[in-house]
VOPAGU-2260 file (C-alpha; in pm, 1 decimal, decimal comma):
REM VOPAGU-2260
SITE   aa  ch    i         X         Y         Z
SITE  UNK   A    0    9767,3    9728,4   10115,1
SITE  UNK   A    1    9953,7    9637,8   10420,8
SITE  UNK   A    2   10172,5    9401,3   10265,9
SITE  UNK   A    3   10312,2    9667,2   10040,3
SITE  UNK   A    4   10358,7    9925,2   10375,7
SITE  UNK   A    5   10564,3    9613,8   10559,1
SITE  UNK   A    6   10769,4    9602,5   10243,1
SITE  UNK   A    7   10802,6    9893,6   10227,0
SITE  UNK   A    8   10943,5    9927,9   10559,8
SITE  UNK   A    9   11160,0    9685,5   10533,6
SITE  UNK   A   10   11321,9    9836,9   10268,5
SITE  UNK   A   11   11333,9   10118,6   10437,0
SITE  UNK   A   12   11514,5    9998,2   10742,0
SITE  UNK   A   13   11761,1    9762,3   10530,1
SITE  UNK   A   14   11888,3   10115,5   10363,1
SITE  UNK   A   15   11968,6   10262,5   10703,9
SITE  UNK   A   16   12299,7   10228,2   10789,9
SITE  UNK   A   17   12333,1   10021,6   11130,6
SITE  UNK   A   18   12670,0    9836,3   11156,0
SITE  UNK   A   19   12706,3    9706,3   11536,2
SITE  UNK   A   20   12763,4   10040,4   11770,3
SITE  UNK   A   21   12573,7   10324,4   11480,5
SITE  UNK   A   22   12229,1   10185,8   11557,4
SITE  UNK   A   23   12076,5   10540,0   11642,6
SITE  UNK   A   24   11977,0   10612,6   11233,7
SITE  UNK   A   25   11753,0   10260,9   11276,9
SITE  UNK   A   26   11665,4   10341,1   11592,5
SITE  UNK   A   27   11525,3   10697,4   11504,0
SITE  UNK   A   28   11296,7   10563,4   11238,0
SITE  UNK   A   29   11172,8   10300,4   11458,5
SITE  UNK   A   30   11121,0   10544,1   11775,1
SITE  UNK   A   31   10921,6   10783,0   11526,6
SITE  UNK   A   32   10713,2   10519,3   11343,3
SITE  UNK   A   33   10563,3   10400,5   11710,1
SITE  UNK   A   34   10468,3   10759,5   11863,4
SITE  UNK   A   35   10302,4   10788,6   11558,1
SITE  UNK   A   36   10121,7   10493,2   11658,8
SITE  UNK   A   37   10049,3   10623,0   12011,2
SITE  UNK   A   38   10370,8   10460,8   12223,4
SITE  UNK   A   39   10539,8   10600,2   12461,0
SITE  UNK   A   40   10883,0   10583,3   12375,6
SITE  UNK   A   41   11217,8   10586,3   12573,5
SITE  UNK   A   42   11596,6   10456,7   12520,9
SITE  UNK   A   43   11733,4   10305,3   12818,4
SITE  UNK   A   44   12124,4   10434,0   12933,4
SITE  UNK   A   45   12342,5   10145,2   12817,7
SITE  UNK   A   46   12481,4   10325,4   12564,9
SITE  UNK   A   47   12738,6   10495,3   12813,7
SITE  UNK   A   48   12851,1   10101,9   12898,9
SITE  UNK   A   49   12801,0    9943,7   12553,7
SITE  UNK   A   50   12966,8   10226,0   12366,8
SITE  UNK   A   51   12670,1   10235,2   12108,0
SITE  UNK   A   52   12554,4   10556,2   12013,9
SITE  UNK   A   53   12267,7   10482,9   12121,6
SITE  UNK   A   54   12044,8   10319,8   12425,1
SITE  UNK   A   55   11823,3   10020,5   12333,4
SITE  UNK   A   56   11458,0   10141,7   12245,0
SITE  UNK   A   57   11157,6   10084,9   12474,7
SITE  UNK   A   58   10829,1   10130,8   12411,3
SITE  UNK   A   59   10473,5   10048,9   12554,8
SITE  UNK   A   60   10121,9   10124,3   12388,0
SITE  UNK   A   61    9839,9   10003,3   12652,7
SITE  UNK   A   62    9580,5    9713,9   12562,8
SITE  UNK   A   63    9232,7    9680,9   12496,5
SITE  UNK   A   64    9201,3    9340,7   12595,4
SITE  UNK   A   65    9448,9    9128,2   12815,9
SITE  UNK   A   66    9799,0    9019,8   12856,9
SITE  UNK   A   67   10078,8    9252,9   12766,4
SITE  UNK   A   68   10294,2    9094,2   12490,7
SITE  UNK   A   69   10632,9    9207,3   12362,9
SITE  UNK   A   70   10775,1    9202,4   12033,2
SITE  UNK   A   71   11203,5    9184,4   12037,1
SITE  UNK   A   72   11453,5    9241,4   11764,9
SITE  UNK   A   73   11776,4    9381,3   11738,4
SITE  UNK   A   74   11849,4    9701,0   11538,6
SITE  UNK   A   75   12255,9    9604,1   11424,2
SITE  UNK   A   76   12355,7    9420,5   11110,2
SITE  UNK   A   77   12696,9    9262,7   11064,3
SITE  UNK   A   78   12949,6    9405,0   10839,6
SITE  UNK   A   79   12941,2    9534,2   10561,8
SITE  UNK   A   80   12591,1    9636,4   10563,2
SITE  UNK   A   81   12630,9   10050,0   10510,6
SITE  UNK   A   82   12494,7   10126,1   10140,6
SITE  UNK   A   83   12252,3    9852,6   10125,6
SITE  UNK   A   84   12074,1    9884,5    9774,6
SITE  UNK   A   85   11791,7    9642,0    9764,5
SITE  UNK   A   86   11613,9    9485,2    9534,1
SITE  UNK   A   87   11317,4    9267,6    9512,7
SITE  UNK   A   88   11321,4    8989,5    9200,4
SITE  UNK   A   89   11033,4    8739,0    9181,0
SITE  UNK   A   90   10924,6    8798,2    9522,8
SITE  UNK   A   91   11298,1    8756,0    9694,3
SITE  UNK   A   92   11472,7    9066,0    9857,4
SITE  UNK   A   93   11824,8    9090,6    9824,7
SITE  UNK   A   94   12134,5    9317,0    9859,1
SITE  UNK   A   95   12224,4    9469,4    9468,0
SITE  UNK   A   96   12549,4    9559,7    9626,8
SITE  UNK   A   97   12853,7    9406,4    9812,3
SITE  UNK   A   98   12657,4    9417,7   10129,0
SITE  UNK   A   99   12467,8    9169,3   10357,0
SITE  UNK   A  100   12102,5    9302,5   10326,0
SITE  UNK   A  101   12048,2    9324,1   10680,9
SITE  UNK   A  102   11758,6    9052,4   10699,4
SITE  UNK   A  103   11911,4    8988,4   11030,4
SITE  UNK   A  104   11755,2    9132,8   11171,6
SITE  UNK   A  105   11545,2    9429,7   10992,0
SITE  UNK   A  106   11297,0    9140,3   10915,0
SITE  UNK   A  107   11228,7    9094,7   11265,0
SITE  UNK   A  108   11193,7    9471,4   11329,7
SITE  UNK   A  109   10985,5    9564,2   11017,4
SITE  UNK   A  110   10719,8    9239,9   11060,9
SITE  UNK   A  111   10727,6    9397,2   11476,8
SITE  UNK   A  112   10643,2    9716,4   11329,3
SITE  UNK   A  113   10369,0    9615,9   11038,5
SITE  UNK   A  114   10210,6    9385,4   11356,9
SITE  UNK   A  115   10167,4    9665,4   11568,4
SITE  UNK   A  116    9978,8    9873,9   11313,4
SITE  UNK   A  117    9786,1    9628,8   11193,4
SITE  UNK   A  118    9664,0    9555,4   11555,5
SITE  UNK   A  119    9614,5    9949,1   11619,3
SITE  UNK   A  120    9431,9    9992,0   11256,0
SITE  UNK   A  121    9209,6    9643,2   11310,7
SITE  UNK   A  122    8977,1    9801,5   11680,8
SITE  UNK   A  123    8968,8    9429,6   11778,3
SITE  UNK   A  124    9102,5    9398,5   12131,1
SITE  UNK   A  125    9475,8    9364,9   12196,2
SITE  UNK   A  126    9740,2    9308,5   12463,2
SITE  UNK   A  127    9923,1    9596,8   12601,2
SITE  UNK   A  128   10227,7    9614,2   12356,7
SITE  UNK   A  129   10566,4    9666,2   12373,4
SITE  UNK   A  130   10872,3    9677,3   12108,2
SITE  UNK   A  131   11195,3    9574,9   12297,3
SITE  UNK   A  132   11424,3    9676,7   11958,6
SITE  UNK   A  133   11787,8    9574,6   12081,9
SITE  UNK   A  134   12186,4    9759,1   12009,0
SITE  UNK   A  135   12478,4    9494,8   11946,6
SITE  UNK   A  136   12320,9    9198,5   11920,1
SITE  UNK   A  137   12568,4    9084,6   11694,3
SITE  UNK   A  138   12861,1    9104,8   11943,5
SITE  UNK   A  139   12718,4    8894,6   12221,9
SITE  UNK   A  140   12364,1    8999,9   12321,9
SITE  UNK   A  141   12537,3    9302,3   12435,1
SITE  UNK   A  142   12249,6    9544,0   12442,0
SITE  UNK   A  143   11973,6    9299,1   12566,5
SITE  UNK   A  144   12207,8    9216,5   12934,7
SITE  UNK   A  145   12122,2    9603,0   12956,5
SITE  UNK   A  146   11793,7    9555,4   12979,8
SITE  UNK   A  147   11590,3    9552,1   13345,4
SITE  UNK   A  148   11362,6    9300,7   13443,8
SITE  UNK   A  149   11057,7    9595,8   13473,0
SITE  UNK   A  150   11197,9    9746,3   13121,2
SITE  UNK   A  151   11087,3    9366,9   12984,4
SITE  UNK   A  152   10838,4    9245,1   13161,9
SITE  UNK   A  153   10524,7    9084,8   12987,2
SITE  UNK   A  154   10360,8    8826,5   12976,4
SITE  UNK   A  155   10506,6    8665,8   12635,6
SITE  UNK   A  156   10843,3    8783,9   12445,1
SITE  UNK   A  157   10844,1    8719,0   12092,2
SITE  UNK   A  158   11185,9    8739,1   11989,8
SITE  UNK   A  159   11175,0    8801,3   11572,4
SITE  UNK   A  160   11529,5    8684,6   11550,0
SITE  UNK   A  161   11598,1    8280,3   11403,9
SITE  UNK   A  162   11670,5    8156,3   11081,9
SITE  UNK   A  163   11462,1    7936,8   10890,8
SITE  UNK   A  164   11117,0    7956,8   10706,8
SITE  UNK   A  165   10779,2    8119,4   10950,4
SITE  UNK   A  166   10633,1    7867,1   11129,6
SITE  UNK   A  167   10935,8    7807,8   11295,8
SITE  UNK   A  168   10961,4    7833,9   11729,3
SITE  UNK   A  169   11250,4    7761,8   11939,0
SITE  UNK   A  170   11181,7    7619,4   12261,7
SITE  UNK   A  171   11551,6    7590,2   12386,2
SITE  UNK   A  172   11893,4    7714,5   12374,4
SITE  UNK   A  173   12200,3    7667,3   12534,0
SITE  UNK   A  174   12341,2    7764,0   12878,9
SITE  UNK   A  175   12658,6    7963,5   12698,0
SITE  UNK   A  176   13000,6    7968,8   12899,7
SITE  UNK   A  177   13313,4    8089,6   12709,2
SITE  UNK   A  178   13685,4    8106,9   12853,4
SITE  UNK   A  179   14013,6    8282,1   12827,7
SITE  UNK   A  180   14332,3    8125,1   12948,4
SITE  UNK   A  181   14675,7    8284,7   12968,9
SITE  UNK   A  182   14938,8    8003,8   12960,8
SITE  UNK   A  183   15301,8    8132,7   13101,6
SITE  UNK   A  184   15616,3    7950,1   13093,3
SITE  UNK   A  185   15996,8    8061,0   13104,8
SITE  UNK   A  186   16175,4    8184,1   12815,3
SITE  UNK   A  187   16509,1    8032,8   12653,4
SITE  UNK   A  188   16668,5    7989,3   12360,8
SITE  UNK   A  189   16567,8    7726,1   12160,9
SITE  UNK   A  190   16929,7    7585,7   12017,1
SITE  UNK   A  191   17115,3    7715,0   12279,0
SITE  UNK   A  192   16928,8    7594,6   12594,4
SITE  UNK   A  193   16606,1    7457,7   12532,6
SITE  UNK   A  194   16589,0    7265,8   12819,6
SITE  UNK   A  195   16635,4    7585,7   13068,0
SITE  UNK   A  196   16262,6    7663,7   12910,7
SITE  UNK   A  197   15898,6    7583,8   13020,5
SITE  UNK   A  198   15682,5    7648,6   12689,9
SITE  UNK   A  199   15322,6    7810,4   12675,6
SITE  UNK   A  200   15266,3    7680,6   12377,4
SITE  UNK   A  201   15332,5    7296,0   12474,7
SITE  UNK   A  202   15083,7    7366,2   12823,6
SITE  UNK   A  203   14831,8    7522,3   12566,0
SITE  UNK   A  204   14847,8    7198,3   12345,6
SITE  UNK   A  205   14803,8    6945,7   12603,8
SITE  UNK   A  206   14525,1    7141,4   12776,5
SITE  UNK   A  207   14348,6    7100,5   12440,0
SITE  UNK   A  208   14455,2    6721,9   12423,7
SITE  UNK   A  209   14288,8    6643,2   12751,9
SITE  UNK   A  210   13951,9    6813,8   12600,5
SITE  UNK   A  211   13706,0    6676,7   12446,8
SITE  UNK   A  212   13584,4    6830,5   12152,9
SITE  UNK   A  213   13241,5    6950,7   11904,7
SITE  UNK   A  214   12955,6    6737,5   11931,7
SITE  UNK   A  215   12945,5    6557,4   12270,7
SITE  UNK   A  216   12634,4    6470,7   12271,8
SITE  UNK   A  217   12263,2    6611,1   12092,7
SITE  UNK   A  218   12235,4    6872,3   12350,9
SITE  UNK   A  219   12640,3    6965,9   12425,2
SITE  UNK   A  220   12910,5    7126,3   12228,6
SITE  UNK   A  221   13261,5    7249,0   12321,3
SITE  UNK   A  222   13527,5    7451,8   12115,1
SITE  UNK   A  223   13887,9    7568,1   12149,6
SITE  UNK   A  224   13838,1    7869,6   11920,9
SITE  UNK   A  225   14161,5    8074,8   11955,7
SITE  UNK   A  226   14525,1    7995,3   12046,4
SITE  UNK   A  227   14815,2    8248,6   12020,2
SITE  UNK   A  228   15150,3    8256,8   12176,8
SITE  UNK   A  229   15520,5    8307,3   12115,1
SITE  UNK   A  230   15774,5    8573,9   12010,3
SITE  UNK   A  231   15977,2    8403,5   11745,6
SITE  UNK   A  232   16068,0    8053,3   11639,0
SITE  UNK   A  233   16395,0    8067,3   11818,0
SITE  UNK   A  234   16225,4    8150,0   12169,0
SITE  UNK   A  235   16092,7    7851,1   12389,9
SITE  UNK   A  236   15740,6    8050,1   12404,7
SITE  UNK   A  237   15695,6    8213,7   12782,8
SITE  UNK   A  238   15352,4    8327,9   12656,1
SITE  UNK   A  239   15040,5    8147,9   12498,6
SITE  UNK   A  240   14666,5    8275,0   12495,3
SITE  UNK   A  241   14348,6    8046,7   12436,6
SITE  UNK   A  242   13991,2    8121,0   12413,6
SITE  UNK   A  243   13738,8    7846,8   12418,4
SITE  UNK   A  244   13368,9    7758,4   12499,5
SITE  UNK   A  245   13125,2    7504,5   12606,6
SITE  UNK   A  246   12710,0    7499,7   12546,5
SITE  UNK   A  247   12440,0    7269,0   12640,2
SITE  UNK   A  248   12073,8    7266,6   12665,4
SITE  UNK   A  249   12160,7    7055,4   13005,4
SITE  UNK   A  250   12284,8    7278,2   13274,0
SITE  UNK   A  251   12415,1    7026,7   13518,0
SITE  UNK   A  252   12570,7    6879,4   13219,1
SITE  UNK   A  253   12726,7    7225,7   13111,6
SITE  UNK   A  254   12857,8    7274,8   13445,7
SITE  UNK   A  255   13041,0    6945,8   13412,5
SITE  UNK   A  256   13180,7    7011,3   13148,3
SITE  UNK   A  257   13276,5    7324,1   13218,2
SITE  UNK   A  258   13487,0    7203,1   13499,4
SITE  UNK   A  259   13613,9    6931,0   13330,5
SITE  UNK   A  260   13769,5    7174,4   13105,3
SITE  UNK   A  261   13911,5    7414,9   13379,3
SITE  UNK   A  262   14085,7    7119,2   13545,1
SITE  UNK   A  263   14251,0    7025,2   13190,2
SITE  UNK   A  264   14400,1    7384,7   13151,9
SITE  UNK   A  265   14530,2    7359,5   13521,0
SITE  UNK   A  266   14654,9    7025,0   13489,4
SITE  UNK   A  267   14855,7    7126,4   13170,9
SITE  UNK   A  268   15027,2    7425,5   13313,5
SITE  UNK   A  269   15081,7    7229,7   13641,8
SITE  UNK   A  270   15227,3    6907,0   13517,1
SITE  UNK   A  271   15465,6    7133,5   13273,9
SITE  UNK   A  272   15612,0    7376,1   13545,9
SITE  UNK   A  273   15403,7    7670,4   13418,2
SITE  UNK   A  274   15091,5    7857,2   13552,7
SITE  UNK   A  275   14757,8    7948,4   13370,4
SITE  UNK   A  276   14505,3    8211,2   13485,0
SITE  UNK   A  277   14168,4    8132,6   13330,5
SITE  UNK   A  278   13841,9    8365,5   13305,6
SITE  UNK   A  279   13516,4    8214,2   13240,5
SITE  UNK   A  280   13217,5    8423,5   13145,5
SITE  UNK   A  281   12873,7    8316,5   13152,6
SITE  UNK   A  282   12735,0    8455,2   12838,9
SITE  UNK   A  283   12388,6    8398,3   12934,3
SITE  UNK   A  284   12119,9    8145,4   13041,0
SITE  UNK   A  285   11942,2    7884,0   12840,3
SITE  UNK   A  286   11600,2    7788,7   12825,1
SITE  UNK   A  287   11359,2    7487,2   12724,6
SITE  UNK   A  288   10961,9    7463,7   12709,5
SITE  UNK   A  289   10801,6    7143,4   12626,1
SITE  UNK   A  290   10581,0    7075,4   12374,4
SITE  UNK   A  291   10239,5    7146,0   12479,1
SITE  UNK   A  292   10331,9    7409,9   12718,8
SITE  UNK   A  293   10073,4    7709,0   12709,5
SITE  UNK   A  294   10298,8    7896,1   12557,4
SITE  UNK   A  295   10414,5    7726,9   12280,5
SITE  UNK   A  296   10091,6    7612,0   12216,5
SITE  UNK   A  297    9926,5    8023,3   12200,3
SITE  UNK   A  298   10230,0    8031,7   11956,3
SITE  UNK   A  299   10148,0    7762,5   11755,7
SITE  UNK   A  300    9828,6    7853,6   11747,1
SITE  UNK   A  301    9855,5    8154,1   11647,8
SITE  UNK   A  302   10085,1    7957,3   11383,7
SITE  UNK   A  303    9768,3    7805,3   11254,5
SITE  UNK   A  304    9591,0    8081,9   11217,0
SITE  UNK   A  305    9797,8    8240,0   11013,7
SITE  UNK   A  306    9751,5    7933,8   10792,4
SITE  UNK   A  307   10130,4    7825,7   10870,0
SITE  UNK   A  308   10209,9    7487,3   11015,6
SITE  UNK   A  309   10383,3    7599,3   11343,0
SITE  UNK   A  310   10704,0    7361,1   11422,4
SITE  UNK   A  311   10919,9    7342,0   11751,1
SITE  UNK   A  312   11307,3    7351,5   11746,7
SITE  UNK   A  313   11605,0    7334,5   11949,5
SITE  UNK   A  314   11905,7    7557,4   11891,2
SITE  UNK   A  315   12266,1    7580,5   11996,1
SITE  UNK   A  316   12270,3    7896,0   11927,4
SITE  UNK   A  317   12200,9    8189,5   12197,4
SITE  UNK   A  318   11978,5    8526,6   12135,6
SITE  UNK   A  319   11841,8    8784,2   12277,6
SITE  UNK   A  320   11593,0    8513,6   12397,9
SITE  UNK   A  321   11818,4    8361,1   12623,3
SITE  UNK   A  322   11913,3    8735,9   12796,8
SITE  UNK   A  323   11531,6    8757,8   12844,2
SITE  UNK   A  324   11499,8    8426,4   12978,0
SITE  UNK   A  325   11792,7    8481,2   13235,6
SITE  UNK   A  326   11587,3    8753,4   13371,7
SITE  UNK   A  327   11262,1    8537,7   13407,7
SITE  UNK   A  328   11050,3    8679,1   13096,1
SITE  UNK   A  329   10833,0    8402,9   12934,0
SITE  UNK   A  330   11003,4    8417,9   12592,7
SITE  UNK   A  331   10983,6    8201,3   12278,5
SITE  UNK   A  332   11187,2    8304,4   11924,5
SITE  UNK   A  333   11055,2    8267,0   11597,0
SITE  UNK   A  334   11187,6    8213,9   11237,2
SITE  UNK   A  335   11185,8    8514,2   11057,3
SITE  UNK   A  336   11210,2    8345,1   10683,2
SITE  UNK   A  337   11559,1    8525,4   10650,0
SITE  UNK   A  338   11829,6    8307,2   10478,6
SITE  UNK   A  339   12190,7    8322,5   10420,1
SITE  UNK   A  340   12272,6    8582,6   10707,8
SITE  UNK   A  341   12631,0    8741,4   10808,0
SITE  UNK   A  342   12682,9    8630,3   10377,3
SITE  UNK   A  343   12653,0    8890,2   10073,9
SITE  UNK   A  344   12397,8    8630,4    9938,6
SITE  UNK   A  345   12165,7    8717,5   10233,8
SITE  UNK   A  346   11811,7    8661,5   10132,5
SITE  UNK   A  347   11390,4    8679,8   10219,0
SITE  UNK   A  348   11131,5    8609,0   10033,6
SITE  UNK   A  349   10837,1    8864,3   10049,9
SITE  UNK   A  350   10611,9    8611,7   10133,0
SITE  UNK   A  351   10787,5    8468,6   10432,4
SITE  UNK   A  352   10834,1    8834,7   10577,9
SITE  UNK   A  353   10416,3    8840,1   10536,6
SITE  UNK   A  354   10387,3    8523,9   10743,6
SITE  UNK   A  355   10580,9    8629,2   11019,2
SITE  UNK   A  356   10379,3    8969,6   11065,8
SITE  UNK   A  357   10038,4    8765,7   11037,0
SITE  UNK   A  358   10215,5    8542,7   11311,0
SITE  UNK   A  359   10296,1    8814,0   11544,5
SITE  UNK   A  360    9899,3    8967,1   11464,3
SITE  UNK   A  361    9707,8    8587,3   11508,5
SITE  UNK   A  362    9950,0    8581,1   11840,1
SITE  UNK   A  363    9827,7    8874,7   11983,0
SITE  UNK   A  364    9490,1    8875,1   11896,1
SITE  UNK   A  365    9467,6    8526,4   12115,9
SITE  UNK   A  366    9643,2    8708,1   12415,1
SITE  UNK   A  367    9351,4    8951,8   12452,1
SITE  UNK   A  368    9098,2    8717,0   12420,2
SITE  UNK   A  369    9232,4    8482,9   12723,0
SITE  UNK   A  370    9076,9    8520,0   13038,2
């Protein structure tokens, strides 16, 4: 039955070792599995950037009917995942070692995989296909900015990559910006002549006094997350490093906020004597789609006719959805049933891991029937 093969695979690909940079083992089974299947495979070159030993994985099987849909998931697990010994009690998967099982995100890839072949196997038309399978994920979207624009374009990314039972779609995420800011004062000794020093660590602390913090509204977060400075507790500190963030689902709002920050971190070192140099990354884009948008709606759909209630959800979270989004592919991620990730207790049931391949099948099925 093809339940038992997409278990099967799944166990399969939870056994392969694929910590964050080793994802060519996963990657190899995955690249052979879909030639079998009649795609033309490739791995892109990021792996001389990303360090990973190997590129992400790109493949593209042509359609019988319309629309060319893509199914995304990312082939690293967080530590420790190497030795994964699974085991399946009462219909639950888990790790029978000290080991995340690697749900996170060898669910996506293995329900990607079982979709594909059931689509091949069924002679029904389909969508031209394509598997977008991702390297350091886990590290910030890392492999995904490495994609191109042609490498991902289609018509509808599925992104098999979000917690929670099947069913499940996000329709937004956050606009992501992070920072790092070097505080630098003047040394002196602290009993002999504190007063001759400016200290890091006092510009750092106010900076984060004139921030405001967590949940600042339903759609905006900010964090300090890191602070680190000093030599030793007789030194006025010349030195102090902090790394921080900001998120929203509003970008005007995150752009406010991000500048509201910057000006606290300037007006700290400023007001003390000192100097900061800040950095601020844009770790990628965020997205929305209303309700009743044509895509969520083929989603939910699809949803149906898999006989699971579809439901919409916002996230503060970023994923490879977000990279695809920043580079203008229609994209929409969906709960993969996985529970418990980046824990030892990691968990799927074997029925949730069904749903979402008969999700990704019912999708695709009403892709090559639209006109």
């Amino acid at each position: 039955m093809s339940d038992d093969r997409l278990l099967s695979t799944f166990l399969d690909l939870v056994r392969i070792d694929s910590p964050t940079g080793f994802e060519a083992a996963c990657a190899a089974y995955c690249a052979e599995r879909l030639r079998s299947l009649g795609f033309a495979v490739r791995f892109d070159d990021s792996a001389s950037q990303t360090g990973s030993d190997t590129g992400n994985l790109i493949a593209e099987l042509p359609g019988t009917g319309s629309g060319v849909l893509a199914f995304s998931a990312h082939m690293d697990c967080v530590e420790p995942c190497r030795g994964v010994v699974p085991r399946v009690a009462d219909g639950i998967v888990v790790a029978d070692s000290e080991t995340v099982l690697g749900a996170d995100d060898k669910a996506g890839l293995a329900a990607a995989l079982e979709a594909i072949e059931r689509l091949i196997e069924s002679g029904q038309p389909r969508p031209t296909l394509k598997a977008l399978f991702s390297v350091q994920e886990e590290v910030g979207l890392v492999g995904a900015k490495h994609y191109t624009a042609e490498d991902a374009a289609c018509d509808l990314c599925l992104v098999l990559d979000a917690e929670g039972s099947p069913g499940g779609i996000v329709t937004a995420a956050p606009t992501h910006y992070t920072f790092a800011a070097e505080f630098y004062g003047r040394a002196s000794h602290a009993g002999v002549a504190p007063e001759r020093g400016v200290s890091a660590i006092l510009m750092a602390t106010d900076a984060i006094g004139r921030m405001r913090h967590g949940r600042l509204d339903d759609a905006t977060t900010a964090n300090v997350g890191t602070i680190r400075g000093g030599t030793a507790t007789n030194v006025i500190a010349a030195r102090c490093d902090m790394t921080g963030e900001c998120r929203s689902l509003d970008r005007p709002v995150v752009e406010a906020l991000k500048a509201e920050m910057d000006a606290a971190l300037r007006a700290a070192a400023d007001e003390a004597g000192g100097s900061v140099d800040i950095v601020w990354t844009l770790e990628y884009e965020g997205f929305i789609y209303p309700d009743g948008s044509p895509l969520v709606e083929l989603v939910a759909d699809g949803c149906r006719a898999a006989g699971v209630e579809p439901r919409t959800f916002r996230t503060g979270g970023g994923s490879d959805a977000n990279v695809f989004a920043g580079k203008g592919i229609p994209v929409l991620a969906l709960a993969c049933g996985m529970k418990g990730v980046h824990g030892v207790h990691e968990q799927i049931a074997v029925a949730d891991l069904v749903a979402l391949a008969n999700i990704c099948v019912a999708v695709a099925e009403r892709m090559a029937e639209e006109r």
